[in-house]
ZANUVO-275113 format. One record per residue (C-alpha): residue number from 1; residue in one letter; x, y, z. Coordinates in pm, 1 decimal. Layout:
! residues N
(NUM, A, (X, Y, Z));
...
***
This chain:
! residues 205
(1, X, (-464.1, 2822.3, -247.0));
(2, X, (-193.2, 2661.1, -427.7));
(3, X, (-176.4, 2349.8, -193.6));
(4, X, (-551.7, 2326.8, -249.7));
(5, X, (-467.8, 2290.0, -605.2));
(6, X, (-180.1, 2064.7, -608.7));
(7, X, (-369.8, 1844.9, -376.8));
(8, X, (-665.5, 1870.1, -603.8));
(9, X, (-419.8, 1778.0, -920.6));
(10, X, (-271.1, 1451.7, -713.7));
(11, X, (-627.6, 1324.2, -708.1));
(12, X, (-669.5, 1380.3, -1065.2));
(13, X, (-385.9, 1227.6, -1206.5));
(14, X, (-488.7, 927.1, -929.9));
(15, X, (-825.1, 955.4, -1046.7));
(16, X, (-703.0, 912.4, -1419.9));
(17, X, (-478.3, 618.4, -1332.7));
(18, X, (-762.7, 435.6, -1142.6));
(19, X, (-1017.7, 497.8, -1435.8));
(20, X, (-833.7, 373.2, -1724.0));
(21, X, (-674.5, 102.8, -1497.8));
(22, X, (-1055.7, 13.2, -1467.2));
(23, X, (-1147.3, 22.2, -1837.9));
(24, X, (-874.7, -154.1, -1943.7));
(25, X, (-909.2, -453.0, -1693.3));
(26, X, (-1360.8, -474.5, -1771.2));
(27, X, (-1459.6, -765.3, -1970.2));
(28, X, (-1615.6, -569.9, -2225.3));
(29, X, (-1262.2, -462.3, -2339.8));
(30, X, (-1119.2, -823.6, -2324.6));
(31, X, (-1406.5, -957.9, -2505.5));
(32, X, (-1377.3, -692.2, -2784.3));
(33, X, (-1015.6, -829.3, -2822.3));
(34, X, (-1049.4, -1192.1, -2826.1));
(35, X, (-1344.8, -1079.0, -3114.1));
(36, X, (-1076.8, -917.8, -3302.6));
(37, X, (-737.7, -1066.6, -3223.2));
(38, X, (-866.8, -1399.5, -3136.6));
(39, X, (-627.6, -1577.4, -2845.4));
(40, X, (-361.1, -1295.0, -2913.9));
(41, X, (-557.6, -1190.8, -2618.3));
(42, X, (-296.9, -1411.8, -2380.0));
(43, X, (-57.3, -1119.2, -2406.8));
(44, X, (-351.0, -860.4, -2291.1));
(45, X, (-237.9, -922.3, -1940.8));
(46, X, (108.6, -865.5, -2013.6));
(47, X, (74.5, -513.7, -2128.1));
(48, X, (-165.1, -422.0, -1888.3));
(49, X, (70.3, -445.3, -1610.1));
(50, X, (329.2, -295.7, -1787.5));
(51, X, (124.4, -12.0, -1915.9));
(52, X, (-16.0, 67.3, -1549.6));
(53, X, (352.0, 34.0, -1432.4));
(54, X, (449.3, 337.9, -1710.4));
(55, X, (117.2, 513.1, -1648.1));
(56, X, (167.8, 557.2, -1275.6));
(57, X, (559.4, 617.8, -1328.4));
(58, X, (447.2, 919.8, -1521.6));
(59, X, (206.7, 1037.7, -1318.5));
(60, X, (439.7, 992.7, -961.6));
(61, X, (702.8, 1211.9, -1174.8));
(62, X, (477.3, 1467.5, -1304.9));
(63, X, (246.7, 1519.1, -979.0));
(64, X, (341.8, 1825.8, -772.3));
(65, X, (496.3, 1771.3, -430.8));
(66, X, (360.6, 2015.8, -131.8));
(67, X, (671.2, 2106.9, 74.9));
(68, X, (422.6, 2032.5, 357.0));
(69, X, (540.1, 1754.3, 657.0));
(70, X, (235.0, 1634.1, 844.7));
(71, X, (381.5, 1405.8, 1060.7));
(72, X, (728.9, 1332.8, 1194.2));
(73, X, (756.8, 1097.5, 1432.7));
(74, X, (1040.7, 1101.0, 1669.3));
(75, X, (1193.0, 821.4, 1851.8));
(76, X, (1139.1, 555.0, 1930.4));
(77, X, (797.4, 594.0, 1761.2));
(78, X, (953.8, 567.2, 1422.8));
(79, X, (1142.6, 276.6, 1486.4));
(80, X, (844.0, 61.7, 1634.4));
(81, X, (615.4, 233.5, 1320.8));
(82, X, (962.5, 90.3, 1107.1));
(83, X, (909.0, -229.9, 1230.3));
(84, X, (532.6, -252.1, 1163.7));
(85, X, (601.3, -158.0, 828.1));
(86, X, (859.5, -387.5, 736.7));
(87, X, (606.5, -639.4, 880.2));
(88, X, (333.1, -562.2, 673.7));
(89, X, (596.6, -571.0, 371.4));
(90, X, (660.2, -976.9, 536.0));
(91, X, (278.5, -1009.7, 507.6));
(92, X, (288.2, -910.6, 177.2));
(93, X, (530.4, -1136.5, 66.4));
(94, X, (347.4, -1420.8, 258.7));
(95, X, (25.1, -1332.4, 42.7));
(96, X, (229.7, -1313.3, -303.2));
(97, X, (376.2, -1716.4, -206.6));
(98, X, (-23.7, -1767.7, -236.1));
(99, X, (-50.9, -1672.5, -602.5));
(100, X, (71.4, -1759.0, -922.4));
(101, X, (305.0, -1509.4, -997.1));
(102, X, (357.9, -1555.6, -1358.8));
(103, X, (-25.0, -1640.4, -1421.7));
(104, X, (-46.1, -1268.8, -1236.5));
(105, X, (208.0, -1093.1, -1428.6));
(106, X, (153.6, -1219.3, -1774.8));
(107, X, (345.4, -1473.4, -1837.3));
(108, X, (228.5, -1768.9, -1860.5));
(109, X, (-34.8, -1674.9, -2121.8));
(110, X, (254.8, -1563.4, -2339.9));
(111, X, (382.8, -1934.3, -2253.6));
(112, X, (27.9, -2068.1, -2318.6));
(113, X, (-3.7, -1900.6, -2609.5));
(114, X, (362.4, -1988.0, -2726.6));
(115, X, (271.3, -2372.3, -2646.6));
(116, X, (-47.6, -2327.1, -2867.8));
(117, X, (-256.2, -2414.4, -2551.5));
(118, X, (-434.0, -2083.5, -2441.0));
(119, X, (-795.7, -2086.7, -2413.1));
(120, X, (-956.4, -1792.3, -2509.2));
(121, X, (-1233.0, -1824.9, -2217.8));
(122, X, (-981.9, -1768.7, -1942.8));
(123, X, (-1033.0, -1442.1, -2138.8));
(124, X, (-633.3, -1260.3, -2016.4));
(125, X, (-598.8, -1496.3, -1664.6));
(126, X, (-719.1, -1771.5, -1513.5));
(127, X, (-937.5, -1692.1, -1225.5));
(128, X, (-816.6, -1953.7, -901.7));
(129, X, (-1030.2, -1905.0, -531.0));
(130, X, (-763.7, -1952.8, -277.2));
(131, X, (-919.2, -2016.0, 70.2));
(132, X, (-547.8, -2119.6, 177.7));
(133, X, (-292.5, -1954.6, 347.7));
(134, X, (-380.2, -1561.9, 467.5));
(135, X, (-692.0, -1595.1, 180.5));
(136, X, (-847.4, -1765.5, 532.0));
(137, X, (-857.3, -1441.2, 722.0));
(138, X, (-933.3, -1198.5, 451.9));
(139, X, (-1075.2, -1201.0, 111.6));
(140, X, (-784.8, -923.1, 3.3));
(141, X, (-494.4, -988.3, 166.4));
(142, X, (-261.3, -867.3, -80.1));
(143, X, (-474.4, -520.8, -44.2));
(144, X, (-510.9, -511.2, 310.7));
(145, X, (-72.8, -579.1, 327.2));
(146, X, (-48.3, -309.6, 49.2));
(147, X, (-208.3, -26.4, 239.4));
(148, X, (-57.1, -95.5, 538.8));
(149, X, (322.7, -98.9, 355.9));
(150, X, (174.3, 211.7, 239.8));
(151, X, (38.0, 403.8, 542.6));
(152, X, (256.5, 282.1, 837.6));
(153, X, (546.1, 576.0, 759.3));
(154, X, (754.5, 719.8, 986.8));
(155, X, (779.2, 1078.4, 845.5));
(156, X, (441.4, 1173.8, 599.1));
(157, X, (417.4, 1474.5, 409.8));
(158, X, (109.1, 1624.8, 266.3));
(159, X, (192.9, 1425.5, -131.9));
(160, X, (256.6, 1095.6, 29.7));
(161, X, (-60.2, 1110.1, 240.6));
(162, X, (-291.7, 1207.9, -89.5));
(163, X, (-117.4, 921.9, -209.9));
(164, X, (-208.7, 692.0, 54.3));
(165, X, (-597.4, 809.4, 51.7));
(166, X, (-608.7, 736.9, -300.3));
(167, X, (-453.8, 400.7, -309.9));
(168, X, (-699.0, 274.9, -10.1));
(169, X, (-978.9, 408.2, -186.9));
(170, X, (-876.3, 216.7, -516.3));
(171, X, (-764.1, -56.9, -314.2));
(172, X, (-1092.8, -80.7, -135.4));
(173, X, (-1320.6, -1.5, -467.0));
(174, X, (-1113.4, -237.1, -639.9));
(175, X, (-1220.9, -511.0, -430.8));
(176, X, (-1577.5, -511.2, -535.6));
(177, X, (-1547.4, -508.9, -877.2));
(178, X, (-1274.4, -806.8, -829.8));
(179, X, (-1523.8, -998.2, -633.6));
(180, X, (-1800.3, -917.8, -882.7));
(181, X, (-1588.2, -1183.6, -1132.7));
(182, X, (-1501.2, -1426.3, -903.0));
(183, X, (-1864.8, -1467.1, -792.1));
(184, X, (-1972.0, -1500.8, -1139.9));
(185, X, (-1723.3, -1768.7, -1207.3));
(186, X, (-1723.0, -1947.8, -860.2));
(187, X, (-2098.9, -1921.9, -797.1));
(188, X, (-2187.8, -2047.2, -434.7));
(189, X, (-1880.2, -2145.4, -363.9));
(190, X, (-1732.7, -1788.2, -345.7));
(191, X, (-2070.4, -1690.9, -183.5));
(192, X, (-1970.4, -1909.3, 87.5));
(193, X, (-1641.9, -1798.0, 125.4));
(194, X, (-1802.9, -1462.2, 158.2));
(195, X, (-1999.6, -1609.7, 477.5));
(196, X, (-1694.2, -1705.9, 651.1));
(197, X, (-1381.3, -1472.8, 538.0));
(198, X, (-1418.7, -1080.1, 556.4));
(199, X, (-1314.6, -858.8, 273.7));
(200, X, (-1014.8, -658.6, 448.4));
(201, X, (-1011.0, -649.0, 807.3));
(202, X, (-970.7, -1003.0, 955.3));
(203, X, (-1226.9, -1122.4, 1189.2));
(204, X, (-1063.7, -1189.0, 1535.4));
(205, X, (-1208.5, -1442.6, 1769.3));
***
């Protein structure tokens, strides 16, 4: 009974994180900004990322750990699991040399802003399609990379596997609402890309 409940209180601090990570990134929110702060706004995206960074921090500290081992694999299945991992952690890295880093993190608004050049319509980031690079097999590859570093372990226990469920849930969820913005702002052209690219799971031929 007191697993079930620890398990049940991972989910809900998760569940926490992923709503007001939600609420905080809707457009309703930004727009209320820009209404009141006018192009402050370029430093919105700034403390988003570093108040999901603190929000998540507190909640990994806080969140009870089941002294519960649900897998441990032995050799040489961890190694070649190892090595999967640190590939996906590779493909990762390959998807982050696709995106603007600093246009992702927050600071090139503050730089905009700084420069007097921020446009208030890019509300807190300019939205780019890439179709280049590992955008060409998946529409997420930055997700699909990210739960894969996340899942492929060697040794799970019964926290680290809540864990995992969550973020591919959020991961996957995410997604959607991410796509509902870029095909509002890239029309047919992202409906195409849609046509051709799959969301997570690369289409093999």
């Amino acid at each position: 009974m007191i697993v079930f409940f620890d398990v049940l209180l991972i989910f809900l601090f998760f569940f926490l994180f992923a709503v007001s990570h939600t609420i905080l990134a809707s457009e309703k929110i930004k727009q209320a900004i820009i209404l009141k702060s006018g192009d402050k706004i370029a430093f919105y995206r700034l403390f988003y990322n570093l108040s999901s960074l603190l929000i998540i921090g507190v909640f990994w500290s806080i969140a009870p750990r089941p002294d519960i081992i649900i897998y441990d694999l032995q050799y040489p299945f961890d190694i070649i699991i190892f090595v999967f991992q640190i590939l996906s952690l590779f493909g990762l890295i390959w998807a982050g040399t696709y995106i603007d880093l600093q246009e992702f993190t927050g600071i090139s608004q503050v730089k905009r802003y700084i420069n007097g050049t921020y446009e208030t319509d890019d509300l807190d980031e300019r939205a780019v399609l890439r179709i280049e690079g590992p955008f060409k097999y998946c529409r997420h590859p930055i997700y699909l990379f990210s739960i894969l570093f996340i899942g492929l372990r060697p040794v799970m226990d019964l926290f680290y596997l809540v864990f995992f469920v969550c973020a591919t849930l959020y991961f996957i969820i995410g997604s959607y609402y991410e796509e509902e913005k870029l095909s509002k702002k890239f029309k047919d052209e992202y409906t195409n890309y849609q046509k051709k690219v799959s969301r997570l799971i690369p289409k093999i031929y």
